[in-house]
C-alpha positions as CSV (number, residue, x, y, z in Angstrom):
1,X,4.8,-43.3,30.7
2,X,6.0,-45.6,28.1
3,X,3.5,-46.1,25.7
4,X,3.0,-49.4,24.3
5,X,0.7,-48.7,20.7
6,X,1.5,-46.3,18.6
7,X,1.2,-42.9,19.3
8,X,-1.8,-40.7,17.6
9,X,-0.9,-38.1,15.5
10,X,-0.8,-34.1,17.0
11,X,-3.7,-32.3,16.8
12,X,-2.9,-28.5,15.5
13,X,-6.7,-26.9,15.7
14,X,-8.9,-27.2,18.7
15,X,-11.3,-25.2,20.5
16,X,-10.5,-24.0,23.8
17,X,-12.1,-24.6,27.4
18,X,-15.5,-22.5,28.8
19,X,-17.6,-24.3,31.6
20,X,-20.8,-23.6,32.1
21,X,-22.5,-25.6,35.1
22,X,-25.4,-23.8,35.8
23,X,-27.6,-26.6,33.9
24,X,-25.7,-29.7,34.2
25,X,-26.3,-30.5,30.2
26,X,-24.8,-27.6,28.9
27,X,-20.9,-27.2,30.1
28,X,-19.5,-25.4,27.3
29,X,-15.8,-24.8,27.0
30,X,-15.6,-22.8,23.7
31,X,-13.7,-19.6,23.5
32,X,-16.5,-16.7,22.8
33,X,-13.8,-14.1,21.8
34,X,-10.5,-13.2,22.0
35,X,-7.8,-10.3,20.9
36,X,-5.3,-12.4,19.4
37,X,-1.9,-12.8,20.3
38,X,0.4,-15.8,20.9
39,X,0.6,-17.9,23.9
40,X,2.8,-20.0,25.3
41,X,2.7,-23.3,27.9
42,X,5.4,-25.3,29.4
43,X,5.6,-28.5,31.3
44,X,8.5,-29.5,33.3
45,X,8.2,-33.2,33.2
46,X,9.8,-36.3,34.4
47,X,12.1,-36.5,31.4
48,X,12.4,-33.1,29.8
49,X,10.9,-29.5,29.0
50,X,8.0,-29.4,26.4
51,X,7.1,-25.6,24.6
52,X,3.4,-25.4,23.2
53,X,2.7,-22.1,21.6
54,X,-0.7,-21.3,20.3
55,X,-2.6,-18.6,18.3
56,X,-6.0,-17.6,18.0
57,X,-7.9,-18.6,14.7
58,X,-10.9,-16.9,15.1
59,X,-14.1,-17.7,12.7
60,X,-15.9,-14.8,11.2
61,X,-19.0,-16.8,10.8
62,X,-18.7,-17.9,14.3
63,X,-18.7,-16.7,18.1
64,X,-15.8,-19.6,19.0
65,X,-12.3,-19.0,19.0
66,X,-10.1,-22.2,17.5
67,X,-6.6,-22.8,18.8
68,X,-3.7,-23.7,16.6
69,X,-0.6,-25.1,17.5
70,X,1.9,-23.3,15.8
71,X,5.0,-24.5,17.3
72,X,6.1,-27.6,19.9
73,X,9.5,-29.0,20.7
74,X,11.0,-30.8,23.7
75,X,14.2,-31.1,25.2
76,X,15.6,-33.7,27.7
77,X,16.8,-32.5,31.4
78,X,21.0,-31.3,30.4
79,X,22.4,-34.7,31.6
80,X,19.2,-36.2,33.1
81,X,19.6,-34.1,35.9
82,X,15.4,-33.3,36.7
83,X,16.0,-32.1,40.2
84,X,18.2,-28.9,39.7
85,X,16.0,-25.5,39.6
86,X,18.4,-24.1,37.7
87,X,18.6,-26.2,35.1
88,X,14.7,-25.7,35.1
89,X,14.9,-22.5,34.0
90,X,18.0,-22.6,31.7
91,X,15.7,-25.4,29.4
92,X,13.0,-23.0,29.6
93,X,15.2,-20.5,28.2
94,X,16.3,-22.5,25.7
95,X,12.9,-23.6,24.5
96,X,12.2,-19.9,23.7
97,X,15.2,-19.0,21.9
98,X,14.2,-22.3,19.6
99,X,10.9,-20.7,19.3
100,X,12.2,-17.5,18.3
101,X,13.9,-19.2,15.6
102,X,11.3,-21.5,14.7
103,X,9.7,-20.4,11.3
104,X,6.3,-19.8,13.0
105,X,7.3,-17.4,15.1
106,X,9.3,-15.2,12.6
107,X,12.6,-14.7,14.7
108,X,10.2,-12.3,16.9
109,X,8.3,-13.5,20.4
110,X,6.8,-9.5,20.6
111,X,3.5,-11.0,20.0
112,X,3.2,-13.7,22.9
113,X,0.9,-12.1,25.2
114,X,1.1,-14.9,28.2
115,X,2.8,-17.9,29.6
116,X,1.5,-20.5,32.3
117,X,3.7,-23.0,33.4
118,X,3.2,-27.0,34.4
119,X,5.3,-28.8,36.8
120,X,5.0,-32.3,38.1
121,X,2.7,-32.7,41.3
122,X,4.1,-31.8,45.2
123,X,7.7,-30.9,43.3
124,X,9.3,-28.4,45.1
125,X,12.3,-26.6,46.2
126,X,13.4,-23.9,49.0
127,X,14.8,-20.7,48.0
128,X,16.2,-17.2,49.6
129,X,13.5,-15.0,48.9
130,X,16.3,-12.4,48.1
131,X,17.8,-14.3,45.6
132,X,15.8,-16.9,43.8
133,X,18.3,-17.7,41.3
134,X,20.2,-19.6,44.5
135,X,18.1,-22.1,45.4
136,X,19.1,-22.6,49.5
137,X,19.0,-26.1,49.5
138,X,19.1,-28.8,46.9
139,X,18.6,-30.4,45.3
140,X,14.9,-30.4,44.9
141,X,12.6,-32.5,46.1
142,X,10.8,-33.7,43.4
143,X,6.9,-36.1,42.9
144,X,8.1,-38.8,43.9
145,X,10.8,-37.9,46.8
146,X,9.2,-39.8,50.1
147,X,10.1,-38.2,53.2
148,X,10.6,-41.5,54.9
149,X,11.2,-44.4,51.5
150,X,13.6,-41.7,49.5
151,X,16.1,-40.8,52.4
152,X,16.4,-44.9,53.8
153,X,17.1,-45.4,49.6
154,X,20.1,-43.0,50.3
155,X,21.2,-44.8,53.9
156,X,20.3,-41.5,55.7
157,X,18.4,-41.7,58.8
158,X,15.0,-41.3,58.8
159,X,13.4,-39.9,61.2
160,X,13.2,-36.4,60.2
161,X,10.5,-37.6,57.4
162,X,8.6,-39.5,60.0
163,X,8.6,-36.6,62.7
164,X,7.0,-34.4,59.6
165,X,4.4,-37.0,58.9
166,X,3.5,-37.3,62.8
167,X,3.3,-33.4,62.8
168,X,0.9,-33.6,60.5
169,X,-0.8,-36.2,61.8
170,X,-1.7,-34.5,65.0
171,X,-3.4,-31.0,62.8
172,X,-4.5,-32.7,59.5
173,X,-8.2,-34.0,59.1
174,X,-8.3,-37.2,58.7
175,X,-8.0,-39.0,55.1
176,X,-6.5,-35.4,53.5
177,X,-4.6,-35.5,50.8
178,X,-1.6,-33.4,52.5
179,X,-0.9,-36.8,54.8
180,X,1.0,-37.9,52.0
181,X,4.5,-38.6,52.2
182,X,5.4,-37.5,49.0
183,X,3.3,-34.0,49.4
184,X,4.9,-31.1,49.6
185,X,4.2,-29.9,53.4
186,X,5.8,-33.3,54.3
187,X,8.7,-32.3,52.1
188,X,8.6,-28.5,54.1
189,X,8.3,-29.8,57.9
190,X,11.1,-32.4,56.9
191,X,13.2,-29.9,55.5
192,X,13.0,-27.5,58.8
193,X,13.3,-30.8,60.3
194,X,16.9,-31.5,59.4
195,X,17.9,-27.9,59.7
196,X,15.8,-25.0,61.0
197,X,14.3,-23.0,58.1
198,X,16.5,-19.5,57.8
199,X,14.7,-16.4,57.7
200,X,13.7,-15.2,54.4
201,X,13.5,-19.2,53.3
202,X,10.4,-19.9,50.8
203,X,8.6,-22.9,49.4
204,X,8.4,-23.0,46.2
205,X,6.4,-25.6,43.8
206,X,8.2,-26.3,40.4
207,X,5.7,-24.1,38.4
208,X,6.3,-21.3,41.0
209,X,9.7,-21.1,40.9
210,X,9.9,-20.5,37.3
211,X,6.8,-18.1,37.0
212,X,9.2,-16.5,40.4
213,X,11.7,-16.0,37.8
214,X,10.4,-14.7,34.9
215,X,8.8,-12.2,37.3
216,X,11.5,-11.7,39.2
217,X,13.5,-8.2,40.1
218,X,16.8,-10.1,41.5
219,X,20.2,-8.9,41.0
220,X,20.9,-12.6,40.3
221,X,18.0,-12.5,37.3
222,X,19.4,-9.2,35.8
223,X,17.5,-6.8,38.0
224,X,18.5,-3.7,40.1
225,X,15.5,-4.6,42.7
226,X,15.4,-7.3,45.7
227,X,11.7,-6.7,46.2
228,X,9.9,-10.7,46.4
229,X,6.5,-11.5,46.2
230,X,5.8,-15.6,45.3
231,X,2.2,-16.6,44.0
232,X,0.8,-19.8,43.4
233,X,-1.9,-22.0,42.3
234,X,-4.9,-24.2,43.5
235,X,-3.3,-26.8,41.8
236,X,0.0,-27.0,43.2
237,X,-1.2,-25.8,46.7
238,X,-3.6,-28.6,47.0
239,X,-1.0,-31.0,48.9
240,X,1.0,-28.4,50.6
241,X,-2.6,-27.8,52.6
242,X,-4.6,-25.3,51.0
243,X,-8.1,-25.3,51.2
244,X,-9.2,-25.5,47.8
245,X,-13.0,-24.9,48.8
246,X,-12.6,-21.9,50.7
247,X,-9.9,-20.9,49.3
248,X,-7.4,-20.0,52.1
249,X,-4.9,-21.4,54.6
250,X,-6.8,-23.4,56.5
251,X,-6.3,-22.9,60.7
252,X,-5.3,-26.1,61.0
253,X,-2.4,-25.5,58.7
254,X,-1.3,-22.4,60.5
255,X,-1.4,-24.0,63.7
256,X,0.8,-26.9,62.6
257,X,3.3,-24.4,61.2
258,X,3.2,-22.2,64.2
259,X,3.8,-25.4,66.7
260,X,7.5,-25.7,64.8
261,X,8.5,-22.1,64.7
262,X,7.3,-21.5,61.5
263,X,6.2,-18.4,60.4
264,X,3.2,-18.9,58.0
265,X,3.3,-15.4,56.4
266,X,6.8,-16.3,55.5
267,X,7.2,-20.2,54.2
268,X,3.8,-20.4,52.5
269,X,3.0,-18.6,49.0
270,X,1.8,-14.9,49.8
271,X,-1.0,-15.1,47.5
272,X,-2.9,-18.4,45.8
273,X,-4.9,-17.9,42.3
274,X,-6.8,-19.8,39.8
275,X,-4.9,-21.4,37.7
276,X,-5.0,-19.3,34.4
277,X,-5.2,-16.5,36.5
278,X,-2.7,-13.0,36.1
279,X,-0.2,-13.6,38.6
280,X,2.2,-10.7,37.3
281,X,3.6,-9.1,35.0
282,X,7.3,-10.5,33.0
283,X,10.0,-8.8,34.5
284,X,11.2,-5.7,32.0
285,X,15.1,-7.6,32.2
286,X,14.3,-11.0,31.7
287,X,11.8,-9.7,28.9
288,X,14.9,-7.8,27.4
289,X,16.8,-10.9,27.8
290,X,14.6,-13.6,26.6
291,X,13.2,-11.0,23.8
292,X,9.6,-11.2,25.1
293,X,7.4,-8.0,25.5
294,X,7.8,-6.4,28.8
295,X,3.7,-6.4,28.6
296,X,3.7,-10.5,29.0
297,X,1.5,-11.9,31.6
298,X,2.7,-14.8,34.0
299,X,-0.6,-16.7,34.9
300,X,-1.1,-19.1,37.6
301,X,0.4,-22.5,36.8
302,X,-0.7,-25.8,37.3
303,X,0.3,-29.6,37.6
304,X,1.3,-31.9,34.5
305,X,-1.2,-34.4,35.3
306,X,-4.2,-30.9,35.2
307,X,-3.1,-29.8,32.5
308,X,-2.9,-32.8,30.1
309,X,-6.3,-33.0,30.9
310,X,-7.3,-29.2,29.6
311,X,-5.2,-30.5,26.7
312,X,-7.4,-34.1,25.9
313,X,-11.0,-32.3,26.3
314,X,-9.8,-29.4,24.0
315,X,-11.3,-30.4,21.3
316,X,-14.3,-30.7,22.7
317,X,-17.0,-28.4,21.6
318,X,-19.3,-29.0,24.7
319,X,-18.2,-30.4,27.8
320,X,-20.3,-31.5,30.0
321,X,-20.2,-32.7,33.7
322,X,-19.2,-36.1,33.3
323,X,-16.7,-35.6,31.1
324,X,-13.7,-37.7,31.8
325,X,-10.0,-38.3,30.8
326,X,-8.7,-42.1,31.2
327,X,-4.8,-42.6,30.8
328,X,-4.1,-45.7,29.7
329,X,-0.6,-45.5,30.5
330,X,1.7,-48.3,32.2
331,X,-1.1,-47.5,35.1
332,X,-4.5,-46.3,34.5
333,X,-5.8,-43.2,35.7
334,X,-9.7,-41.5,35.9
335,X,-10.3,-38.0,35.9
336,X,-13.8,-36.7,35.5
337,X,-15.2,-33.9,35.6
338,X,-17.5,-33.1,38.9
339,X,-20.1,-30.8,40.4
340,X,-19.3,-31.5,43.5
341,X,-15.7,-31.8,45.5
342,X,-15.0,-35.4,46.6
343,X,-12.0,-36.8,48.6
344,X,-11.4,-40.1,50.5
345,X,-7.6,-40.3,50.4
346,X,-7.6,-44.2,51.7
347,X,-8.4,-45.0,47.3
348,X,-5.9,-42.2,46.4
349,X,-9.3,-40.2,45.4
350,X,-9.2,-36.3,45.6
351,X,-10.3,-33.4,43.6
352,X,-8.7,-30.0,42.1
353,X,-10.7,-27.6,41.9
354,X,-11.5,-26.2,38.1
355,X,-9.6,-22.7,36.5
356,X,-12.0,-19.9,37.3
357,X,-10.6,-19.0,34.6
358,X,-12.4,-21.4,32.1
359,X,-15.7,-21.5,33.8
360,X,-18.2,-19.3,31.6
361,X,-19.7,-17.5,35.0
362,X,-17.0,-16.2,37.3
363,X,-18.0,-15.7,40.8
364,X,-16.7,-17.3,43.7
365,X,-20.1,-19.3,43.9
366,X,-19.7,-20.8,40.7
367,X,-17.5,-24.3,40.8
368,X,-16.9,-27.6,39.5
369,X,-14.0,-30.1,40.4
370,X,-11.7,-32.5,38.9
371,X,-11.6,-35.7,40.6
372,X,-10.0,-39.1,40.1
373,X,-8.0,-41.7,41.2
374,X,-5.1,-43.9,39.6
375,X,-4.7,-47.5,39.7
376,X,-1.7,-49.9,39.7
377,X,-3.6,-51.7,37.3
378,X,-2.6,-50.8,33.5
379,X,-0.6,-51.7,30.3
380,X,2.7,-52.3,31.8
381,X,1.5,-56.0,32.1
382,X,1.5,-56.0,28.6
383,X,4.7,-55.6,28.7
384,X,5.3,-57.9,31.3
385,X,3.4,-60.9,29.3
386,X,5.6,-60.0,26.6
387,X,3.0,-58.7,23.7
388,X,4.8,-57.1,21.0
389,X,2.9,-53.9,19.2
390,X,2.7,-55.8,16.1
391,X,1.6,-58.9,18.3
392,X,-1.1,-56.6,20.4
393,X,-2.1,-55.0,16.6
394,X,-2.8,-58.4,15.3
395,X,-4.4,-60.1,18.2
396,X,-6.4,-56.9,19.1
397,X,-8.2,-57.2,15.4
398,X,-8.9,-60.9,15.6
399,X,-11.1,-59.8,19.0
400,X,-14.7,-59.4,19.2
401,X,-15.6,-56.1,21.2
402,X,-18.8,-57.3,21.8
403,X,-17.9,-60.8,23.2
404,X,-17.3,-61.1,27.0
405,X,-14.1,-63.1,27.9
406,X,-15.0,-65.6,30.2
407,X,-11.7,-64.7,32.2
408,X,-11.5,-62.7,35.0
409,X,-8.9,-61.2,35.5
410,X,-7.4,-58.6,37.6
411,X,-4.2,-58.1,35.8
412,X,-1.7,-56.4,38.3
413,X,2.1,-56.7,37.7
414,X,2.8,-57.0,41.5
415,X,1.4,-56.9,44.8
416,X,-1.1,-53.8,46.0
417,X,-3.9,-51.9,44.4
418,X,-4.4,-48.2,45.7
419,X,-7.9,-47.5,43.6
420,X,-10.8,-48.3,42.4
421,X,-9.8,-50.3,46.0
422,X,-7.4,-49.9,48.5
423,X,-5.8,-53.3,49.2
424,X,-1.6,-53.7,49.8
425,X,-1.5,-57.2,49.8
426,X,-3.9,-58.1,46.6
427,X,-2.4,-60.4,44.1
428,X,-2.0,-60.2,40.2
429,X,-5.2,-62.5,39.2
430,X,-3.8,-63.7,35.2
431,X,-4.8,-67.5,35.7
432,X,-6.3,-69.6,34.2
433,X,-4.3,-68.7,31.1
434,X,-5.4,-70.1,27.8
435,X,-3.5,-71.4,25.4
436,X,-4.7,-69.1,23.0
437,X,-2.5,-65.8,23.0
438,X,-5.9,-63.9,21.8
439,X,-8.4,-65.1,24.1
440,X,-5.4,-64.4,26.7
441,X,-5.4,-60.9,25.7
442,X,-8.9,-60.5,25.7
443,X,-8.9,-61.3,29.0
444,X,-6.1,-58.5,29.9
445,X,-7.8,-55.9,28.2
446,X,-11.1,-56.9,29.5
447,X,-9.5,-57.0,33.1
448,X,-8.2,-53.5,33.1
449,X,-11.4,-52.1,31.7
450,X,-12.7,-53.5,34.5
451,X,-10.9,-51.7,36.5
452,X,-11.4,-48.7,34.5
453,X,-15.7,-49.5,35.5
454,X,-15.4,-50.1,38.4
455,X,-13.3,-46.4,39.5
456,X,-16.7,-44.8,37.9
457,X,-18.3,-46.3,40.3
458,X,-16.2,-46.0,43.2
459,X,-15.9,-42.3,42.3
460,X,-19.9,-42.4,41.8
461,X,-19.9,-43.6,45.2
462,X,-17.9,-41.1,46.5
463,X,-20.0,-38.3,45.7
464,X,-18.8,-37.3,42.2
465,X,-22.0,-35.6,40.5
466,X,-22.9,-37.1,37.8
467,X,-22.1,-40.5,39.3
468,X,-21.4,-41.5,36.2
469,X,-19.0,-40.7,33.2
470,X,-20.1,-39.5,29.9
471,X,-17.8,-38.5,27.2
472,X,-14.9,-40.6,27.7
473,X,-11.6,-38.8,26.5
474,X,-8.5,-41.4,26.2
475,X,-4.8,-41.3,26.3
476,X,-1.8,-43.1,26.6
477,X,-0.5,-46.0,24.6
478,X,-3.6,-47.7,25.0
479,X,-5.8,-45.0,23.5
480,X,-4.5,-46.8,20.0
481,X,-6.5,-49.7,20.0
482,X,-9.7,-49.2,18.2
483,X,-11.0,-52.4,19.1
484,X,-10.0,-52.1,22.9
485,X,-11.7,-48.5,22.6
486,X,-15.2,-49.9,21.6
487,X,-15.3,-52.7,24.2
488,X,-14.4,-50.3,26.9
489,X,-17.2,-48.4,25.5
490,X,-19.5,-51.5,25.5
491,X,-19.0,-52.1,28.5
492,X,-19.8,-48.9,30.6
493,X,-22.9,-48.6,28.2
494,X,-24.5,-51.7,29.9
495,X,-23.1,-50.8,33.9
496,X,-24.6,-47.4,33.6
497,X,-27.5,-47.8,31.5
498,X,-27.1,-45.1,29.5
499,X,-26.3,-44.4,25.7
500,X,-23.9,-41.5,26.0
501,X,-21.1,-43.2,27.3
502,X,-18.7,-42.3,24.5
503,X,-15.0,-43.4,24.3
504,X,-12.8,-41.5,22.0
505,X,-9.5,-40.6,21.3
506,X,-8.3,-37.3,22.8
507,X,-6.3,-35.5,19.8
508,X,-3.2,-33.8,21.9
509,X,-2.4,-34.6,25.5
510,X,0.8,-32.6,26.0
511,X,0.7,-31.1,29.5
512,X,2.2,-27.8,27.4
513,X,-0.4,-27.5,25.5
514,X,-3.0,-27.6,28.3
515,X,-0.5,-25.0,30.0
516,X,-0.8,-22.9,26.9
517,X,-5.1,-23.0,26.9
518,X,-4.6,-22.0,30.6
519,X,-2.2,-18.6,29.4
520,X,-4.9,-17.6,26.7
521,X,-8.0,-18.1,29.2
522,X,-7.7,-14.9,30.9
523,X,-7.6,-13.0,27.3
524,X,-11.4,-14.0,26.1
């Protein structure tokens, strides 16, 4: 997103992320120990490659383990071309051979003892599980690629998207999120749609397909083997179908597979962990190649929208449930931090399940869940009302936090909202306008934190336990603006009733770096 205040300065030291949730007051996410060692995260995002690599600073006078940055650097997709799985993994080659030359790693990656991977949500791409450095069809389908809206863009027929999403329709519960028609078992029935699936032909996420190939014993990836075996993650899984409760392939899922001709044994990821979790170890060529230790763990990956999450609460010595992320981006999104699993896919709500990794008891009874929803509601109307940063810096100071605007606004920049409420045909509400460009603002930035209350309580509603937030981590362009910040804060104080509604800034929010907490999990 486009960020329209200026951007907070990097956090380099943070604590990492333990949950506790066996008393719902004491959620700690604080590293007890570690061994030391480097590790690494990457996120695959809309416009580039990020690198986060971290090392253990570990207290002598205390049982926590601090993170420090020690490197970051991204790159842009080689001619904006974000689709191509190749050129995937060529940037993430790149980015280590920067790192290896950075002056914090010494010319030597021998010491990097993980990496985890983010990709953005339901992106995904077919491949010959013989040779995974061929994909078998491209390009990729990526987040946003609708099986029906992305091939009428391209004047292609489509009706091999809307045979997937009837398919689906006929074995899916109701309101799931794997419906969708940008989810990535829409994207695999279309696919076999259009051209029977060949045999050997796997699905592979974005986060997959590059763990697949740091792991992999191809010819193609400078191996003598062809032996295949592609893992995955709760997170990416979630809208291909996988039942993140009880963690397995659903029947319903194998049934719908089965009714096409599909074996599921073959298209779907063989086995699904946490993410954070070992998935392998680095193959001993591409280790060789990329001059990483052929001892490096590849850990279960996760999505860029997860992971900047890990990365905002870092910081945070004690998470509790409650604790939520808000991105005030061109949209604004809720994530909080839940007890319980909730899912009502009409509001775009729907939960990943937390790392096992980073909760403090591991057992398969032992859970809590990330849910949230995003609105079309956010700062892009900013924008659109044409507020310059020194304009919004000015006006923003000259604004009383603890004065209600007696506008109310719903400040859309078009038609449709998707959550706190699901409506298609509501209208942007920005009249009356003032003549005063400050009270007009006020009224913006009261109408979007507005919209921020009211997804609490939608989520509250839901089933989210608590039902409602308490620390409030934020991020985007709008997490600049003190004054908006203690409003906001204001505000939920006196819906919920309660004094430990904090609003602060989170200190990083690369997806890398929340990659990079998820690689060093597994090593406490």
């Amino acid at each position: 997103e486009q960020q329209i205040m200026m951007p907070g300065a990097l956090a380099v030291v943070v604590c990492s992320c333990l949950l506790h949730i066996r008393e719902i007051h004491s959620f700690s996410l604080s590293m007890k120990s570690s061994s030391g060692g480097q590790f690494i995260g990457f996120d695959l995002g809309t416009s580039g490659v990020r690198i986060s690599v971290i090392e253990a600073n570990e207290n002598a006078n205390s049982s926590k383990v601090a993170y420090e940055e020690i490197h970051s650097h991204a790159i842009p997709w080689k001619g904006g071309v974000y689709d191509d799985a190749n050129v995937w993994m060529e940037s993430v080659e790149s980015l280590l051979q920067h790192a290896k030359e950075s002056d914090a790693m010494k010319n030597s990656l021998e010491n990097v003892r993980s990496i985890c991977v983010s990709g953005t949500s339901a992106s995904c791409v077919l491949v010959d599980g013989k040779n995974v450095a061929k994909p078998s069809r491209t390009p990729s389908r990526m987040y946003n690629f609708d099986v029906i809206s992305s091939v009428t863009a391209q004047g292609l027929d489509p009706i091999h998207g809307v045979r997937a999403l009837d398919l689906i329709g006929k074995f899916a519960p109701g309101q799931h999120t794997a419906r969708s028609a940008t989810g990535s078992l829409a994207k695999l029935l279309s696919w076999h749609d259009e051209k029977p699936l060949q045999k050997g032909e796997r699905l592979c996420h974005q986060s997959d397909y590059i763990a697949l190939r740091l792991m992999s014993n191809d010819k193609a990836c400078g191996s003598q083997r062809n032996e295949r075996f592609l893992c995955s993650d709760w997170h990416n899984c979630l809208k291909l179908g996988y039942d993140v409760r009880e963690l397995e392939w659903p029947s319903w899922l194998l049934d719908c597979l089965e009714s096409v001709g599909l074996s599921p044994q073959s298209v779907l990821p063989t086995k699904v962990v946490s993410p954070g979790e070992p998935m392998g170890t680095i193959s001993a060529d591409v280790a060789r190649r990329l001059s990483l230790s052929d001892h490096t763990i590849i850990v279960g990956g996760t999505t860029d929208s997860n992971a900047a999450f890990l990365a905002a609460i870092a910081s945070d010595p004690a998470v509790a449930p409650g604790t939520a992320v808000v991105s005030l981006g061109s949209t604004l999104a809720i994530k909080q931090v839940s007890t319980s699993y909730v899912e009502d896919a009409s509001v775009g709500v729907y939960s990943h399940r937390y790392p096992s990794v980073l909760l403090e008891q591991r057992s398969d009874r032992e859970e809590a869940w990330l849910v949230g929803g995003a609105s079309n509601v956010g700062c892009a109307v900013l924008r659109q009302e044409k507020f310059s940063v020194e304009e919004l810096n000015e006006l923003s100071n000259g604004i009383d936090p603890n004065t209600e605007s007696p506008l109310a606004y719903y400040p859309l920049t078009r038609k449709g909202e998707r959550f706190p409420v699901a409506d298609g045909n509501m209208e942007p509400k920005l009249e009356p306008k003032p003549d005063n460009r400050r009270d007009y603002l006020h009224g913006i930035l009261q109408g979007i934190s507005t919209v921020e209350k009211d997804g609490f309580i939608t989520l509250g509603k839901l089933g989210a336990n608590p039902s409602v937030p308490g620390k409030i981590w934020t991020c985007g362009g709008g997490a600049q603006n003190d004054m908006w910040s203690r409003m906001r804060q204001r505000r939920l104080q006196e819906e919920f009733g309660i004094a430990n509604a904090v609003v602060e800034k989170a200190n990083n929010v690369e997806a890398s770096y929340g990659a990079a907490i998820l690689a060093a999990a597994s090593f406490r």
